[in-house]
N, C-alpha and C positions, 0 to 999 in steps of 0.2 A: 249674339247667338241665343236662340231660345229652345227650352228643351222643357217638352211634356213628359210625363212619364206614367204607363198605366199598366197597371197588375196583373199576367194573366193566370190561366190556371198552372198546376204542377212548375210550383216556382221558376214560371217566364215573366222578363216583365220585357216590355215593350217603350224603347224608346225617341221620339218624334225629334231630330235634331232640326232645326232652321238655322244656316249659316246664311250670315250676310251676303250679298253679291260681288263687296269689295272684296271680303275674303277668299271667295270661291273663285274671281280675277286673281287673285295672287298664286293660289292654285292652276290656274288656265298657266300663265308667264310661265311657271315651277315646270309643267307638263310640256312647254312649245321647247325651252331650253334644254331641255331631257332630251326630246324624240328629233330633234332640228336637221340633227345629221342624217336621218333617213330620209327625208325626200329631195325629190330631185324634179325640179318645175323648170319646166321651161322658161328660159329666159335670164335664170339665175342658177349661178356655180351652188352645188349638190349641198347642204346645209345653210346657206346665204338667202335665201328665202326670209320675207318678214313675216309672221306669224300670220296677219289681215290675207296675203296672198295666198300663203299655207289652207287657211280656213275656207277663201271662196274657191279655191281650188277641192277642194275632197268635203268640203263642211264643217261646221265648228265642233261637229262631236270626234273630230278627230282627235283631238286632246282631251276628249272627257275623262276615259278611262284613268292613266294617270295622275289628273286634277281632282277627281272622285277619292281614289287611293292616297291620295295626300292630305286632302282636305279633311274627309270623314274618320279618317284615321286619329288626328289632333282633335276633332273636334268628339268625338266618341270616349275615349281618353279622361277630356275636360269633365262629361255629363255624366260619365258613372261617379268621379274622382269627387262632385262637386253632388252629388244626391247619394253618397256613400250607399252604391249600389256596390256588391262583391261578386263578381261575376266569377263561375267554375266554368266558362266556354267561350269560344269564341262565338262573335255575333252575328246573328243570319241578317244582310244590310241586303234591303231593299231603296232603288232611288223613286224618290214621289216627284223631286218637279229639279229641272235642272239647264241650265243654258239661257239663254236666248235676252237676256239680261237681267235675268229675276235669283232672286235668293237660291241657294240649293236646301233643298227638301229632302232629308232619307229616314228610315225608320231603322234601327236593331234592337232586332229580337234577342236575347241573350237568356239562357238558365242563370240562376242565383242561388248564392247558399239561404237553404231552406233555413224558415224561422223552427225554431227548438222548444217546444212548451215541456219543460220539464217536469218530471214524475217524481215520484219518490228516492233519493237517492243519499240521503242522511241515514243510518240504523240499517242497513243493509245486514241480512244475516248469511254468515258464510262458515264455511267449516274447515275447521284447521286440526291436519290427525298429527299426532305424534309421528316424529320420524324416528323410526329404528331397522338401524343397518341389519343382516342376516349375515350368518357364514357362506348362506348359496350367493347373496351380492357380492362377496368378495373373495370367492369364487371364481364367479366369472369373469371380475374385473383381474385377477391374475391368468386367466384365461388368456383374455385377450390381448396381456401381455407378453403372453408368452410365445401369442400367436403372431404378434409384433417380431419380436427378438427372434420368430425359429429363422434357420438357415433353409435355402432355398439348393436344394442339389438335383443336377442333370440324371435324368434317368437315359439311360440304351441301352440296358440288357432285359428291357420286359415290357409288354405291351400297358396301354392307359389300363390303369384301375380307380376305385372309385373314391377319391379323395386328392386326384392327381388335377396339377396345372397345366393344360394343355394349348398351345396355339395352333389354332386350325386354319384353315382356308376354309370356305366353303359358298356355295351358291346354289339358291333354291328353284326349282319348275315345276309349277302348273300347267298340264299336259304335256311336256314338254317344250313348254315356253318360259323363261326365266321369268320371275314376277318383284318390282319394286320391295325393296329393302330387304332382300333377302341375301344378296351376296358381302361378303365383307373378305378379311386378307390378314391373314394374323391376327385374330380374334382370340383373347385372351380367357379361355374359359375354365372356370375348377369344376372338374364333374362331381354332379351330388348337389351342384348349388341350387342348382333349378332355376335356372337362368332363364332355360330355353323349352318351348312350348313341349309338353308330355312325350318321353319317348325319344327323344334326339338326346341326350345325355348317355342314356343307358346304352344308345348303339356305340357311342367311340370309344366305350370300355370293351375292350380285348384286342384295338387298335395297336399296330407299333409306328413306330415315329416314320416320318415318309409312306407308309400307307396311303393311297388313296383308294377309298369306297362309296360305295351310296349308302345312304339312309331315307328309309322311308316315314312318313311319318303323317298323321292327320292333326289338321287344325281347330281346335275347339269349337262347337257352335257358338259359342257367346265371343268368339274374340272380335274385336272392332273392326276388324276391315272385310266388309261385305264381300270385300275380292275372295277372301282365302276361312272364312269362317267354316267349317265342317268339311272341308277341303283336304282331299288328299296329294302332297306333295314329296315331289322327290329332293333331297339333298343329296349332292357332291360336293364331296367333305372330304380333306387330305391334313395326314395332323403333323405339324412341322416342329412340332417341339414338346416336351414331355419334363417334369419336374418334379418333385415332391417336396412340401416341408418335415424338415425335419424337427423337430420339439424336444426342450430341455425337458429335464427332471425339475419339478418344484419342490424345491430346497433351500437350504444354507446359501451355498454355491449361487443358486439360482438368482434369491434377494442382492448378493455381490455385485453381481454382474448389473444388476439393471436399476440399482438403487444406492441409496449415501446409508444403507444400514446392514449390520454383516450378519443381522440372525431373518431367518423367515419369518417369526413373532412380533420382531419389530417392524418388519413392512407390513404383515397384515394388519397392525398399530394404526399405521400412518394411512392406507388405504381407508381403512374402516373413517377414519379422521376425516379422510376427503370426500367418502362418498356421504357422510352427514352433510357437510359444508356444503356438497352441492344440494341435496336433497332437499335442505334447509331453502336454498337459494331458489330451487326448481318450485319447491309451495310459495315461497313468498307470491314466485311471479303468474301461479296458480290462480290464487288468493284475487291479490289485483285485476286480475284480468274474469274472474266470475262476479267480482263485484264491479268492473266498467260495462261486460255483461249485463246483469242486472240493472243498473242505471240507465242503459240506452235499451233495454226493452224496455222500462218505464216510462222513458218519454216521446213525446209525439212528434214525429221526424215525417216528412213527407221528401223523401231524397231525390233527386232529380236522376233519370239512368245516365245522363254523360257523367254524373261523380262516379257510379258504380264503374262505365264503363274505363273511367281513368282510371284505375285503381286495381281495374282487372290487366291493363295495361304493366301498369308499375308490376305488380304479382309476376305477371309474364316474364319482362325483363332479370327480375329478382330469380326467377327459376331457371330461365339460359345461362346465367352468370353461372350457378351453381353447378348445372351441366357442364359449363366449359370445364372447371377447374378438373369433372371427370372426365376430361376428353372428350365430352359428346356436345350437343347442339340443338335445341327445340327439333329441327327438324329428322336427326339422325334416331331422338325420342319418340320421334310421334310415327317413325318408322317401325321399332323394335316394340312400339305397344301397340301396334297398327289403330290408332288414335288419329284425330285430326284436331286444329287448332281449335276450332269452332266447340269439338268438345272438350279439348282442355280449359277453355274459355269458360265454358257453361259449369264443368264442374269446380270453377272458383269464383261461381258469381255471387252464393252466399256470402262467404267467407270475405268476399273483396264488401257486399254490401252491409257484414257485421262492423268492419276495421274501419268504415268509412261514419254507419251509425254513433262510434265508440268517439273518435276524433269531434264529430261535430255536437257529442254530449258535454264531452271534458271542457270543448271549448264555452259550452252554454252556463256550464258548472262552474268554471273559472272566471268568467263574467259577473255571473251571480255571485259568485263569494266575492269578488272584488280580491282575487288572485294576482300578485304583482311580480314583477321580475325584477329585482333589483340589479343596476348595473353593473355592482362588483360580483353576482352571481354569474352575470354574462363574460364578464373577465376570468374566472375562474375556470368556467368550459374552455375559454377560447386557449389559455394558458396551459389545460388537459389534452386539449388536441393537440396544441405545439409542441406539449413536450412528446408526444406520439408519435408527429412525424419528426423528431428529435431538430426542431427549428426554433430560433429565438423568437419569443413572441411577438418582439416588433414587426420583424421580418414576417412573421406568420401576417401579421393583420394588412401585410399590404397587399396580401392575395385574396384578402378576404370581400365582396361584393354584400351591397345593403341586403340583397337576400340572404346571402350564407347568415348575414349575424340575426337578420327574424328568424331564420327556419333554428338557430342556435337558440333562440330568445323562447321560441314557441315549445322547443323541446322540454325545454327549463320549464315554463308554464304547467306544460302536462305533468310532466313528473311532481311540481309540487301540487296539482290537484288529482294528481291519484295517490300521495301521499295522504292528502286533507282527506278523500275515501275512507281509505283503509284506517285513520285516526279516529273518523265518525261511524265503522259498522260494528256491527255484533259479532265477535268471533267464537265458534264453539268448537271446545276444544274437544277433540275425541281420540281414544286411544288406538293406536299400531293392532 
């Protein structure tokens, strides 16, 4: 096998495989025994055909395809593997010469990770303010405890008012035609929250429970769906259920109930403690993340769009997950913000091409400093995840495949070079 290889622009390279003709025979054999059972030649029982008869019957390219797919496969494989090419795509395979008892000839095209000419990223200057808790911080963090802990009681004797839980029905029309994503079925709404476009809140306050009425109501001009933008729409809306929370007193009693300490003073103690700790934790990753910021707009990255575009990917998935856990679903979202994917896509192509910048600095930066992972570091993590999903490590590592332990290996890498960062910048301190 021989393999040229040439540079082209916006980190493509180009490369010309020539595989033998013996090989590309053993391919042909690979493809006749695959596909044998489909035809049916006269003269011979329906896969019993010899290949030579097969071939002058319908022609020899009738087994290219899968001899192509076997061959170029292994052999593609070989020639990045062996010209440590790092390919971020799959490769666009064109055939140049193929059959008739000559060598196979194809070319792939493939993107590569971009080379990294880095900038400045030693003395980085970053600011780090004092953290100091407020009484309004914990405050509101007893707030929301409380809003946690209140009780949840049935109202029937009084119509929705404005701080109530209600479940409605309801389904929306455009001249009187129903319009995409507007009807739903026990929709759990708290009026006041502003859930729902200007105007529909305010009409199911003086509602009682089993009511059904219309609401009228218009559509913002800037709202995303061309359908219904400054749009006036009718809702029928029936409310099936009515709630209110009910809210402790914050006290003595209170801190009992919902904590290991028996005076108010001590949980406000402990509170004020936690929200340091995290505050603390929240600039750390502040801190790091303005100084990986800074190191990848300093250096020269020419990214190729399938990185971005994988990564807007990943992002994608990472956000449906997150829907699910709230009941909903990229699509149920892109209904409720009348969005489409194309512009969820667009407004995370920054963001996906900062995270991507950031990744392929650390890794340049880690190279450069001759960043290493040592193995009992990698047993460490592996031993941290086991005890997580509460498994014997052995037992863990037989689930574990050569990539889980580099994508393990790589995490390690980065963390100790955004350590090595934030060890070499300039930190200014500034007050609260």
């Amino acid at each position: 096998m021989s393999i040229k290889v040439e540079k082209l622009e916006k980190n493509l390279v180009k490369l010309e495989i020539t595989v033998d003709k013996a090989k590309f025979e053993e391919g042909m054999q690979k493809s006749y025994q695959k596909n044998i059972g489909r035809f049916n030649i006269p003269g011979f029982r329906k896969g019993k055909a010899p290949r030579k008869i097969i071939e002058q019957y319908y022609g020899e390219g009738v087994f290219y395809e899968d001899a192509i797919n076997i061959v170029c496969g292994d052999a593609y494989e070989k020639a990045i593997e062996e010209n440590n090419i790092d390919a971020v795509d799959m490769p666009d395979v064109d055939i140049v010469q193929v059959g008739n008892d000559q060598d196979l000839i194809f070319t792939a095209t493939v993107a590569v990770k971009p080379e990294v000419k880095l900038g400045k990223y030693k003395g980085i200057e970053v600011t780090e303010k004092e953290v100091k808790i407020t009484n309004e911080q914990i405050n509101e963090e007893l707030e929301k405890v409380r809003e946690k802990n209140a009780r949840i009681a049935d109202i029937e004797d009084r119509p929705v008012k404005e701080g109530d839980i209600t479940k409605i029905d309801f389904e929306g029309f455009l001249d009187g035609v129903p319009f995409n994503g507007g009807k739903a079925e026990d929709y759990e709404l708290v009026i006041g929250s502003g859930q729902f476009i200007p105007g529909f809140e305010e009409q199911v306050v003086g509602a009682n429970k089993g009511e059904i009425f219309d609401i009228n109501v218009k559509f913002p001009d800037d709202y995303n769906s061309e359908d219904l933008k400054g749009k006036d729409v009718l809702f029928k809306v029936k409310v099936n259920d009515i709630k209110v929370k009910q809210l402790s007193e914050i006290d003595d009693e209170f801190a009992k109930d919902v904590s290991e300490f028996d005076t108010l003073k001590e949980y406000k103690e402990n509170i004020k403690e936690k929200l340091k700790e995290t505050a603390e934790h929240h600039q750390k990753h502040e801190i790091e993340d303005e100084i990986i910021k800074i190191a990848g707009s300093n250096a020269n990255i020419d990214i190729p769009d399938i990185m971005i575009e994988k990564q807007i990917e990943n992002m994608i998935k990472d956000f449906n997950l997150k829907l699910k856990y709230q009941g909903l679903d990229i699509d149920k979202y892109l209904q409720f913000t009348g969005s489409t994917l194309d512009n969820l896509k667009t407004s995370m192509r920054v963001e996906a091409e900062n995270q991507v910048r950031a990744r392929l600095t650390l890794e340049a930066i880690a190279k450069e400093e001759n960043i290493e992972v040592p193995d009992e570091d990698v047993e460490k993590e592996i031993q941290k995840l086991a005890d997580n999903y509460r498994q014997n490590i052995e037992e863990f590592k037989k689930h574990l495949r050569d990539e889980d332990i580099k994508y393990i290996k790589e995490g390690i890498c980065f963390d100790k070079t955004i350590d090595f960062l934030v060890e070499n910048s300039k930190t200014i301190k500034k007050k609260a």
